[in-house]
GUSE-855156 format. One record per residue (C-alpha): residue number from 0; residue in three letters; x, y, z. Coordinates in steps of 0.25 Angstrom, whole numbers. Layout:
<recs>
<rec><pos>NUM</pos><code>ALA</code><u>X</u><v>Y</v><w>Z</w></rec>
...
</recs>
This chain:
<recs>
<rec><pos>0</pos><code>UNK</code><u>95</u><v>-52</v><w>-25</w></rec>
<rec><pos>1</pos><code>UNK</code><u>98</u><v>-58</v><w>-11</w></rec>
<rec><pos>2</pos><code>UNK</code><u>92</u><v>-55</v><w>1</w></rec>
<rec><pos>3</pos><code>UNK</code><u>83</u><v>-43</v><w>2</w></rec>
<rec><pos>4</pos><code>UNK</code><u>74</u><v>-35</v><w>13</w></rec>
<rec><pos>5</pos><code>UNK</code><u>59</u><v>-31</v><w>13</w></rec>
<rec><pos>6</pos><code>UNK</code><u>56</u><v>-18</v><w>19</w></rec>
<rec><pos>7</pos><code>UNK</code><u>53</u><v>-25</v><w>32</w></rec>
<rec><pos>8</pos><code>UNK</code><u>69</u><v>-30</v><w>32</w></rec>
<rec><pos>9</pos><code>UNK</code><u>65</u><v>-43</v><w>29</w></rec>
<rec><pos>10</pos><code>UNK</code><u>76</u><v>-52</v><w>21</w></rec>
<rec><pos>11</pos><code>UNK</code><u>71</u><v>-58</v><w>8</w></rec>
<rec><pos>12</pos><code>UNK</code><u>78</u><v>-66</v><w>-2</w></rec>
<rec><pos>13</pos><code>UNK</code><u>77</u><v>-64</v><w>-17</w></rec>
<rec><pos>14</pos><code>UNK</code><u>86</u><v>-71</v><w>-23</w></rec>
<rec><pos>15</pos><code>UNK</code><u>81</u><v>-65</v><w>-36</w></rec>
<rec><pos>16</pos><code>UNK</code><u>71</u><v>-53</v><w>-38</w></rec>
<rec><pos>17</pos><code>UNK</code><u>58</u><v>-61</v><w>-35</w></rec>
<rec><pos>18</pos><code>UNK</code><u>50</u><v>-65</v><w>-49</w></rec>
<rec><pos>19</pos><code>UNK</code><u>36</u><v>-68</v><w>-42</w></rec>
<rec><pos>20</pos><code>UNK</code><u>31</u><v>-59</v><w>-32</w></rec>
<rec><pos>21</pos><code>UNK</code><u>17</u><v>-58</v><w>-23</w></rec>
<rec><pos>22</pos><code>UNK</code><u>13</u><v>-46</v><w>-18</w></rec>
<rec><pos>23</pos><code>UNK</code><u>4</u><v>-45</v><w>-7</w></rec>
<rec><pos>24</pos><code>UNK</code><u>4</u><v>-29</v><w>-8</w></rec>
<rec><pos>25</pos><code>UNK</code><u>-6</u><v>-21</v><w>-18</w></rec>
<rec><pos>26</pos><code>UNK</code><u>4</u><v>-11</v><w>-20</w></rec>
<rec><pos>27</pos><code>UNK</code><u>16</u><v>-20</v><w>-22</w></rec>
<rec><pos>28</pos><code>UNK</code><u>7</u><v>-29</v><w>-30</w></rec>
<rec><pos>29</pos><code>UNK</code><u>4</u><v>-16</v><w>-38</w></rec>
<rec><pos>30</pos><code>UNK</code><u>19</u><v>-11</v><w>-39</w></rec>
<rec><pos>31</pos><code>UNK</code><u>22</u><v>-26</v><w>-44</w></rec>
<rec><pos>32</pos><code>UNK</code><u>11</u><v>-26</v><w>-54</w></rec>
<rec><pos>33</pos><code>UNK</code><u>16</u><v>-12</v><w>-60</w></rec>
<rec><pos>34</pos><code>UNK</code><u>30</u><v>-15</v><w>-61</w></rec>
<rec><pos>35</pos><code>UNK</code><u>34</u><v>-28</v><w>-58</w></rec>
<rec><pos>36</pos><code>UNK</code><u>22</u><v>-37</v><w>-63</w></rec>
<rec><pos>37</pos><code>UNK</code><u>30</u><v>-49</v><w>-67</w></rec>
<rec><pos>38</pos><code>UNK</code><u>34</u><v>-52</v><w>-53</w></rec>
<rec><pos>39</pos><code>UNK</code><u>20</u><v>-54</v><w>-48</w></rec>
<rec><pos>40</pos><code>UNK</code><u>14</u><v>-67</v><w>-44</w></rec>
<rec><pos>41</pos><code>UNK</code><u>4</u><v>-62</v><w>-34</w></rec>
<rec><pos>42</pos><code>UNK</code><u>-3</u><v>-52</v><w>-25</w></rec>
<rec><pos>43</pos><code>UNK</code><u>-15</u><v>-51</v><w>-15</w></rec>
<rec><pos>44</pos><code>UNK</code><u>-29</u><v>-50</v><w>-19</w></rec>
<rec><pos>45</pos><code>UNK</code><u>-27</u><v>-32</v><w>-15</w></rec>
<rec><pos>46</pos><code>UNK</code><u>-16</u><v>-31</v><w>-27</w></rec>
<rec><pos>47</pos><code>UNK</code><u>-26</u><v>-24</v><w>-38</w></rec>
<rec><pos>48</pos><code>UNK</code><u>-15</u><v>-17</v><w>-44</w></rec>
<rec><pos>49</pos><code>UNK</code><u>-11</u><v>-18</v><w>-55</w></rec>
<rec><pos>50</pos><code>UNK</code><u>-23</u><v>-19</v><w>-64</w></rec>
<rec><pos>51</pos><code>UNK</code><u>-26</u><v>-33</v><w>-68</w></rec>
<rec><pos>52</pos><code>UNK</code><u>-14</u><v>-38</v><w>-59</w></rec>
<rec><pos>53</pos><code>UNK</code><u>-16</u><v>-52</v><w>-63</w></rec>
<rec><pos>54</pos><code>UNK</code><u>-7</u><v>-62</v><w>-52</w></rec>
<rec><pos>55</pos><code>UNK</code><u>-13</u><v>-72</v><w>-42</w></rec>
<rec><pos>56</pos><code>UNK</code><u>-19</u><v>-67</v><w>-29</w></rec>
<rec><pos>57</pos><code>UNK</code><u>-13</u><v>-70</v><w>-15</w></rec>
<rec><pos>58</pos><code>UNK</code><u>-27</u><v>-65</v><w>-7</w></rec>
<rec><pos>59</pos><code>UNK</code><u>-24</u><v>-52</v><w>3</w></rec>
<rec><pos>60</pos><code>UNK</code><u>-14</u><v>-44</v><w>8</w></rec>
<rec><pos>61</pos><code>UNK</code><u>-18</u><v>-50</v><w>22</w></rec>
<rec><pos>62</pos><code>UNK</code><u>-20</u><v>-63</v><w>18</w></rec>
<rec><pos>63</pos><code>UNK</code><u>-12</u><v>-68</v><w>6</w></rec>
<rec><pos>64</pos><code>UNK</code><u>-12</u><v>-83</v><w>2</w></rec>
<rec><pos>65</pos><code>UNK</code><u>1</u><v>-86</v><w>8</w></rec>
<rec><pos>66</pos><code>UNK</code><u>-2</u><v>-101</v><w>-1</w></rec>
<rec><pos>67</pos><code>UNK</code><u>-4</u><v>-92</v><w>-14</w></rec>
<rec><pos>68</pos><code>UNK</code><u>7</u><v>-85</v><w>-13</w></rec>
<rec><pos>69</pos><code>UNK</code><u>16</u><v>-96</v><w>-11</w></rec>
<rec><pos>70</pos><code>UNK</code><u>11</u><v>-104</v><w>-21</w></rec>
<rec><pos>71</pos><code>UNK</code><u>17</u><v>-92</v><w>-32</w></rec>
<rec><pos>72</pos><code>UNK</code><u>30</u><v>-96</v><w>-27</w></rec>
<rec><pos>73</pos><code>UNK</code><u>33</u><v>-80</v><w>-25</w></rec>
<rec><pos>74</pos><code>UNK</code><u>47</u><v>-75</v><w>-26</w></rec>
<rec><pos>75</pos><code>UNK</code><u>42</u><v>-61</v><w>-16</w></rec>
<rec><pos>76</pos><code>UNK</code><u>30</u><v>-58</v><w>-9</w></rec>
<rec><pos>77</pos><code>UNK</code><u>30</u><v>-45</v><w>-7</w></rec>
<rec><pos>78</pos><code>UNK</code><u>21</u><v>-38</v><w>5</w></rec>
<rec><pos>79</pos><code>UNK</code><u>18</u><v>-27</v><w>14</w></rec>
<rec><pos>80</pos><code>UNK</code><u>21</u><v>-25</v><w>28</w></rec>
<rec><pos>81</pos><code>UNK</code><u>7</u><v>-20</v><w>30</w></rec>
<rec><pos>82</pos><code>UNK</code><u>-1</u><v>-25</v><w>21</w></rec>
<rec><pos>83</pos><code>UNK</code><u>3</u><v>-40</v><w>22</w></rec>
<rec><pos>84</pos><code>UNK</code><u>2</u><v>-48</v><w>36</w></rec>
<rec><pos>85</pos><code>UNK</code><u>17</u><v>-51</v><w>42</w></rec>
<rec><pos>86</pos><code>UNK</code><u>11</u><v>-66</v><w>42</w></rec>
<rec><pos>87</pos><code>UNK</code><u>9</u><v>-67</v><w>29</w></rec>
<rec><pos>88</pos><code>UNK</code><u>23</u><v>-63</v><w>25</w></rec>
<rec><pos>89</pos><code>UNK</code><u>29</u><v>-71</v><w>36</w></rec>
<rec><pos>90</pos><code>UNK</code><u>22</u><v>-82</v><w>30</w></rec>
<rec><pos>91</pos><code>UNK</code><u>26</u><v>-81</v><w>16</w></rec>
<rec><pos>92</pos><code>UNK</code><u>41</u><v>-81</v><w>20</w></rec>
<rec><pos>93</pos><code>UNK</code><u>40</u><v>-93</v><w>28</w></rec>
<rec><pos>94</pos><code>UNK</code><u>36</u><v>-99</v><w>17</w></rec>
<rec><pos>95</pos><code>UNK</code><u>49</u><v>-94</v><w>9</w></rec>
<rec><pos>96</pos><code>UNK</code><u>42</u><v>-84</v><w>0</w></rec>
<rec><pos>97</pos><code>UNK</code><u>51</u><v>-71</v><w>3</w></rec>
<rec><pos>98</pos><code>UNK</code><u>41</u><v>-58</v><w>6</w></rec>
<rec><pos>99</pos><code>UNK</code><u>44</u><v>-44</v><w>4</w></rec>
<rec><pos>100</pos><code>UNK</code><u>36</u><v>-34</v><w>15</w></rec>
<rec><pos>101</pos><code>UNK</code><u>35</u><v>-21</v><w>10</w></rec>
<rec><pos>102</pos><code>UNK</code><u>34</u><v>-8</v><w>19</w></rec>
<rec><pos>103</pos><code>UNK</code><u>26</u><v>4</v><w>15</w></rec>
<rec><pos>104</pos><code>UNK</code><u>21</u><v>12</v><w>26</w></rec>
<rec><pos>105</pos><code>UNK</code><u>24</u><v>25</v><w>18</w></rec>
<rec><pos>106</pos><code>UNK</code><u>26</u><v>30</v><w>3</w></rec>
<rec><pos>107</pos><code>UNK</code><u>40</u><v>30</v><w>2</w></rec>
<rec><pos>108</pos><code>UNK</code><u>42</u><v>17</v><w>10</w></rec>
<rec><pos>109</pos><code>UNK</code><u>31</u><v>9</v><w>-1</w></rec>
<rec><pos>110</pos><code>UNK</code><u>40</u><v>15</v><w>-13</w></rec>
<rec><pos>111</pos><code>UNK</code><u>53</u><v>10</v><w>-6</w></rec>
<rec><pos>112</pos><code>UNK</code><u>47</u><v>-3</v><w>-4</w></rec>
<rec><pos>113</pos><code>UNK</code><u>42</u><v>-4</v><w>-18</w></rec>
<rec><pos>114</pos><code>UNK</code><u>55</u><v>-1</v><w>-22</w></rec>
<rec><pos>115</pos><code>UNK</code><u>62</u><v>-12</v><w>-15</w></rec>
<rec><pos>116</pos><code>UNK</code><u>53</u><v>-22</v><w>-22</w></rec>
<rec><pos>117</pos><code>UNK</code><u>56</u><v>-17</v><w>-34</w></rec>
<rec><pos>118</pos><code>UNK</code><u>71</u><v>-14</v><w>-32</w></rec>
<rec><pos>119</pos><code>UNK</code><u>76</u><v>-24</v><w>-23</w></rec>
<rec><pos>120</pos><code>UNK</code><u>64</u><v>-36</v><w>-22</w></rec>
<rec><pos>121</pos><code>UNK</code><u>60</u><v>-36</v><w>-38</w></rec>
<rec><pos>122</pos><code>UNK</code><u>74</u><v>-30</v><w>-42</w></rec>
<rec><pos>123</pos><code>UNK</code><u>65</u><v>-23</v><w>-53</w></rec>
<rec><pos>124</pos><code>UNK</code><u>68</u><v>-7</v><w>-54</w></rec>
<rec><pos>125</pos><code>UNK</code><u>59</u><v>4</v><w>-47</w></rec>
<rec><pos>126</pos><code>UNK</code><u>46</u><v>6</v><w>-54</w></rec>
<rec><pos>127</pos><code>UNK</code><u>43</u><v>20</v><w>-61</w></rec>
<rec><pos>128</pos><code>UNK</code><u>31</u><v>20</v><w>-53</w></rec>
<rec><pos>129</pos><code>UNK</code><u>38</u><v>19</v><w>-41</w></rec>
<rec><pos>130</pos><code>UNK</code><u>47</u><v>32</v><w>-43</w></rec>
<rec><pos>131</pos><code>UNK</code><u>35</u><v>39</v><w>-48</w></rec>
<rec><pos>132</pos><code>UNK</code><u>28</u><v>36</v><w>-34</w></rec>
<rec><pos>133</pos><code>UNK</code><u>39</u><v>39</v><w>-25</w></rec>
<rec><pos>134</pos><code>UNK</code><u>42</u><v>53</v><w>-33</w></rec>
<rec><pos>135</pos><code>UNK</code><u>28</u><v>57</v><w>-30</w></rec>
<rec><pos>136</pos><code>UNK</code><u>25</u><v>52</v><w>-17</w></rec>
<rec><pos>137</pos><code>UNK</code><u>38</u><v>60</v><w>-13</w></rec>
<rec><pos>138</pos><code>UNK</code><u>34</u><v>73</v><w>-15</w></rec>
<rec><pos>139</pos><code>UNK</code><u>27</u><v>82</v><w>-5</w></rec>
<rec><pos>140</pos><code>UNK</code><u>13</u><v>83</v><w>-6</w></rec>
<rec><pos>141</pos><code>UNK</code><u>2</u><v>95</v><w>-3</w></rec>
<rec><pos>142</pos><code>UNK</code><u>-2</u><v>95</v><w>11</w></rec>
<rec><pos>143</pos><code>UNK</code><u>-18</u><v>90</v><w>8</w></rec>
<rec><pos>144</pos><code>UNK</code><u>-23</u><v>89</v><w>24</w></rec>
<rec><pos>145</pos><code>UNK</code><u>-25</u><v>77</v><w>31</w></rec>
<rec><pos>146</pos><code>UNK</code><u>-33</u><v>63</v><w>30</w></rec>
<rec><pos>147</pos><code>UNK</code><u>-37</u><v>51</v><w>36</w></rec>
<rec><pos>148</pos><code>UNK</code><u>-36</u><v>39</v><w>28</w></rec>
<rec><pos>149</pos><code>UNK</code><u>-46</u><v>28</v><w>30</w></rec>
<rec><pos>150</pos><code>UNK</code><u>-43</u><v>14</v><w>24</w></rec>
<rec><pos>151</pos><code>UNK</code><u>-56</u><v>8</v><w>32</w></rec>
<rec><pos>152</pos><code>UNK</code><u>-69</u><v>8</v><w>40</w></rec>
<rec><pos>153</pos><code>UNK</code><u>-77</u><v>1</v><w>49</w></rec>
<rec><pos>154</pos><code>UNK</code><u>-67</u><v>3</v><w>56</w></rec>
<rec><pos>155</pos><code>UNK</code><u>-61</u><v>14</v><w>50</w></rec>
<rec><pos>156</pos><code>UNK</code><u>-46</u><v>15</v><w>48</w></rec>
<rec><pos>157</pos><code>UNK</code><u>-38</u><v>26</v><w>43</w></rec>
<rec><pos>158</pos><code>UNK</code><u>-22</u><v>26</v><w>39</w></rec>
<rec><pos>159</pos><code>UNK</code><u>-14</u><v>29</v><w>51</w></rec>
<rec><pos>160</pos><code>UNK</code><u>3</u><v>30</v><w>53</w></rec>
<rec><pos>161</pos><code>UNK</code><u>14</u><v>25</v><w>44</w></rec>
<rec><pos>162</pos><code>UNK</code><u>5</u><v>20</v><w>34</w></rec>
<rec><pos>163</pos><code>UNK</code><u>9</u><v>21</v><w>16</w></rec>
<rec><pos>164</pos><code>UNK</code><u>-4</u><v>28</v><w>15</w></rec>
<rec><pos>165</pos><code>UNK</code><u>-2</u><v>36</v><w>24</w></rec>
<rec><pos>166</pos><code>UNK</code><u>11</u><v>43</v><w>21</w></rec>
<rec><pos>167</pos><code>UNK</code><u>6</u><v>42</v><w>6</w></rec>
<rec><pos>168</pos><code>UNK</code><u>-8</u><v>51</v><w>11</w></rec>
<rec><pos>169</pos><code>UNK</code><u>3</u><v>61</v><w>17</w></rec>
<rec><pos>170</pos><code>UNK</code><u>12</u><v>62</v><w>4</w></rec>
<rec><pos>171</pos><code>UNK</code><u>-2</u><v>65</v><w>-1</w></rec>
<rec><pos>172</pos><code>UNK</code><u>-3</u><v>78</v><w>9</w></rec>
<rec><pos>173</pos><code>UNK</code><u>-12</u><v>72</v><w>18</w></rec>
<rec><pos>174</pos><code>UNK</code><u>-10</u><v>70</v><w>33</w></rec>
<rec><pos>175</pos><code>UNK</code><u>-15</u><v>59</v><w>39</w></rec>
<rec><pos>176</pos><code>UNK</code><u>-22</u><v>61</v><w>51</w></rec>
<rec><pos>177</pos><code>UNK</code><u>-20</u><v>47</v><w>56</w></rec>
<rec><pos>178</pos><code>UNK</code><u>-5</u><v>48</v><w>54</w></rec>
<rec><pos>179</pos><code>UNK</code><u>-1</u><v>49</v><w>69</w></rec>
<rec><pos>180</pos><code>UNK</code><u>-10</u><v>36</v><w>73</w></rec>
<rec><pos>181</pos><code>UNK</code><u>-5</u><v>27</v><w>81</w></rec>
<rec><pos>182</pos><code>UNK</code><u>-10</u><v>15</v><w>70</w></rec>
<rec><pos>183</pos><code>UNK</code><u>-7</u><v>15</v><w>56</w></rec>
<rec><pos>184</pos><code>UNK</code><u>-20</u><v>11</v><w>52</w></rec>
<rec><pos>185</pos><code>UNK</code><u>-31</u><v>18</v><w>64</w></rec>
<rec><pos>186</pos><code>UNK</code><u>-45</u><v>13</v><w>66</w></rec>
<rec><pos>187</pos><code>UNK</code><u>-53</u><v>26</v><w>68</w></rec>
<rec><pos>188</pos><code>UNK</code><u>-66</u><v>32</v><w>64</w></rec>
<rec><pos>189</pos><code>UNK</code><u>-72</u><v>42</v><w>55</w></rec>
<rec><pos>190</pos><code>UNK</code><u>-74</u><v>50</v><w>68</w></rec>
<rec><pos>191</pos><code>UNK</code><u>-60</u><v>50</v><w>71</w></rec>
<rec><pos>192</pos><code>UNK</code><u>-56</u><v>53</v><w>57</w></rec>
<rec><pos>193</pos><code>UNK</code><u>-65</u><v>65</v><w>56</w></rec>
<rec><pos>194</pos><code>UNK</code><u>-59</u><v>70</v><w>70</w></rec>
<rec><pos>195</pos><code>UNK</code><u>-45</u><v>70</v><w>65</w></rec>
<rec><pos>196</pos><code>UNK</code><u>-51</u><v>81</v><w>55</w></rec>
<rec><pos>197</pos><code>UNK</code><u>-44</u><v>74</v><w>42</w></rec>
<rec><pos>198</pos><code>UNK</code><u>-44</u><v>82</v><w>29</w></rec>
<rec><pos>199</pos><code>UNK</code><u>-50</u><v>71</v><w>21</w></rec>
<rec><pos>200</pos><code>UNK</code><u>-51</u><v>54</v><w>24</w></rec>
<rec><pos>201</pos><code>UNK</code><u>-46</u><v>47</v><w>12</w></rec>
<rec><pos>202</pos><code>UNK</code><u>-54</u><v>35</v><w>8</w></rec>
<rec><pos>203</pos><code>UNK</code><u>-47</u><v>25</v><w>-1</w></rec>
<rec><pos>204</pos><code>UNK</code><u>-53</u><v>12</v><w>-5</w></rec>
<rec><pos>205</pos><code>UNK</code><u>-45</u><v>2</v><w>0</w></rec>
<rec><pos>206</pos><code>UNK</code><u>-43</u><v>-4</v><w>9</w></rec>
<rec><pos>207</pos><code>UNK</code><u>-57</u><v>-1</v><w>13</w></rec>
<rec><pos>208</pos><code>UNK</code><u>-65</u><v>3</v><w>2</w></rec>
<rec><pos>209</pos><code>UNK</code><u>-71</u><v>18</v><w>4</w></rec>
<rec><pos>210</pos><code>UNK</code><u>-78</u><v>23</v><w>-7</w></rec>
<rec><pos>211</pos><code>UNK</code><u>-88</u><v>35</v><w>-9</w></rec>
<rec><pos>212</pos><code>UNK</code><u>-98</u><v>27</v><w>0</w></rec>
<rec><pos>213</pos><code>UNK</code><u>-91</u><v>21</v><w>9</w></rec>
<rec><pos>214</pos><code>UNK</code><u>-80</u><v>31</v><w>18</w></rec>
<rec><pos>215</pos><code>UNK</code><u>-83</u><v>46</v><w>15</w></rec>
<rec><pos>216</pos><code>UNK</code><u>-98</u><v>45</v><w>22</w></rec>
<rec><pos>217</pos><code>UNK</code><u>-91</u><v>42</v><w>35</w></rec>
<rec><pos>218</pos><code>UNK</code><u>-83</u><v>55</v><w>38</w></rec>
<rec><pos>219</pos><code>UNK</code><u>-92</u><v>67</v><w>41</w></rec>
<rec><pos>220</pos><code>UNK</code><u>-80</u><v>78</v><w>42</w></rec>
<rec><pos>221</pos><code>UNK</code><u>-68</u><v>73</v><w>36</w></rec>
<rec><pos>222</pos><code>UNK</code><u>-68</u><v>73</v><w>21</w></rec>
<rec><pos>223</pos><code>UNK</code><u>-65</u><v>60</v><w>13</w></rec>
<rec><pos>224</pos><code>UNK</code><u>-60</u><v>56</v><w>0</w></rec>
<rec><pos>225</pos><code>UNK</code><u>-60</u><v>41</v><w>-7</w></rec>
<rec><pos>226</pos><code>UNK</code><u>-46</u><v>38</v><w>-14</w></rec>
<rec><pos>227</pos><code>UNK</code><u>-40</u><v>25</v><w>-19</w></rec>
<rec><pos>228</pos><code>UNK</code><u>-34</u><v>15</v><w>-8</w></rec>
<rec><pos>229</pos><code>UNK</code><u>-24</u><v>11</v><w>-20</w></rec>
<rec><pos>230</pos><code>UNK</code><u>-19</u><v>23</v><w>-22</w></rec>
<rec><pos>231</pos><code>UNK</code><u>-18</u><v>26</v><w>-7</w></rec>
<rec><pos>232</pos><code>UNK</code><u>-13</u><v>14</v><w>-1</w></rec>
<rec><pos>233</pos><code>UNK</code><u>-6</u><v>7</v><w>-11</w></rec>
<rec><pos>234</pos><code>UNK</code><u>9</u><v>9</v><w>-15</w></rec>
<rec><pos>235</pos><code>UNK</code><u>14</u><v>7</v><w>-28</w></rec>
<rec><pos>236</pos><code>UNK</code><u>13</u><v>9</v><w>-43</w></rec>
<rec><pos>237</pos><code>UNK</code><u>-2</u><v>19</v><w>-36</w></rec>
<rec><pos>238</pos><code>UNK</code><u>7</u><v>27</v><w>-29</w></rec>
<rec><pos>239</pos><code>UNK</code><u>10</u><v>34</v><w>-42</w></rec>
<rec><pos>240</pos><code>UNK</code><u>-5</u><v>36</v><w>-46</w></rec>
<rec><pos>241</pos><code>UNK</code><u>-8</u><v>38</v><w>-32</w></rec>
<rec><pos>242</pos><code>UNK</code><u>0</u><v>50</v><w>-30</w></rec>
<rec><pos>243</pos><code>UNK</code><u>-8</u><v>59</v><w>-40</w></rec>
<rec><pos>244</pos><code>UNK</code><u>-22</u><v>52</v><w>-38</w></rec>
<rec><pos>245</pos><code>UNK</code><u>-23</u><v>54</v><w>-24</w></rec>
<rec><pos>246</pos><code>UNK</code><u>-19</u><v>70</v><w>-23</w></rec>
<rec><pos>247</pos><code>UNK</code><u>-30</u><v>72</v><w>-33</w></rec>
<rec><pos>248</pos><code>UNK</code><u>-39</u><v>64</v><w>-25</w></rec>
<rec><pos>249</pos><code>UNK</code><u>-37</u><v>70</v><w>-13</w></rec>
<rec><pos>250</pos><code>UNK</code><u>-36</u><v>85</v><w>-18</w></rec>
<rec><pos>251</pos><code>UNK</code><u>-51</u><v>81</v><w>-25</w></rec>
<rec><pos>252</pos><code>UNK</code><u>-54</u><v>78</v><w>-11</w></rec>
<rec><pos>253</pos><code>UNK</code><u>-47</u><v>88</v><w>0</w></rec>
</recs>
């Protein structure tokens, strides 16, 4: 195979298309497990998908066992500019393990990324599930409003600029009201959510866990509705269900 790039530009040599891969990504780890399961040797405490995914555990996205993951002698690793710590990828390579960093800052960016791996890294073919998700994330959606997303509290934060979720939210006709912020994830306040007059604050689970107790009892003005973290944050074999789940969620909601 030679000498290929990672989406940051970064040279990495597969002599052969690599036969023991850790993913430090959910989403990668999910698009692994769907179509490429063979290949797997490890994965972060966060990858829950697929269902019964049986490999060993490298601890988290912020603090992988750099030990562990040597140890499974992997041909990859694969991680994620934002998710991942440039420490930790630095690390592994000074150790020889060769690392892929993926970057997915919008919809169409995390299918072309995931392409890559499968065209070029895995030398493996394009899933079906990956066609299916980029024909329907391309089409134009119904203008629904606007929203704020929140992804924490105490403080609370809210998705900002240049962000995946936040270009999938606006493929979903939804404009984001934090779009224009100077940070891609803002601290703020309920206050300052409500005074920017959103048409409904979405809730998802993760990576803070709202729920019917815990989120919607905050905001007094802006209406709120709880939708699953996976299928708004995470990229991959969900964007498929995703696409369908979330437009009947939010028209039960708006």
């Amino acid at each position: 195979m030679g000498e290929l790039h990672d989406d940051l530009g970064h040279p990495i040599d597969l002599p052969t298309p690599p036969r023991r891969v850790v993913s430090l990504v959910p989403s990668i780890t999910e698009s692994l497990a769907t179509s490429a399961p063979g290949v797997l040797a490890g994965a972060t405490d966060w990858c829950t998908h697929t269902s019964g995914l049986d490999v060993p555990r490298m601890r988290g996205t912020k603090n992988p066992n750099l030990d562990a993951i040597t140890a499974l002698e992997p041909d990859l690793v694969i991680a994620n500019q934002e998710e991942n710590r440039e420490l930790d990828v630095r690390r592994l390579r000074e150790r020889g393990i060769p690392v892929w960093v993926t970057v997915t800052e919008t919809v169409p960016q995390a299918l072309d990324s995931l392409e890559r791996i499968f065209n070029e890294a895995l030398d493996d073919g394009v899933p079906d599930w990956l066609l299916a998700a980029r024909d329907l994330w391309s089409r134009p959606a119904e203008p629904r409003g606007t929203a704020a997303v929140a992804i924490w509290r105490d403080p609370w934060m809210v998705v900002g600029r240049d962000t995946f979720t936040g270009d999938l939210v606006r493929r979903l006709g939804l404009l984001n009201v934090y779009a224009d912020d100077e940070a891609r994830y803002p601290t703020t306040s309920v206050d300052e959510i409500e005074s920017r007059q959103p048409d409904v604050v979405l809730l998802p689970d993760e990576p803070y866990v709202f729920s019917e107790t815990d989120g919607p009892e905050a905001f007094d003005t802006a209406p709120t509705v709880l939708v699953s973290g996976r299928l708004l944050t995470w990229y991959g074999p969900s964007l498929v269900e995703a696409h369908d789940a979330l437009t009947q969620r939010l028209g039960q909601g708006i």
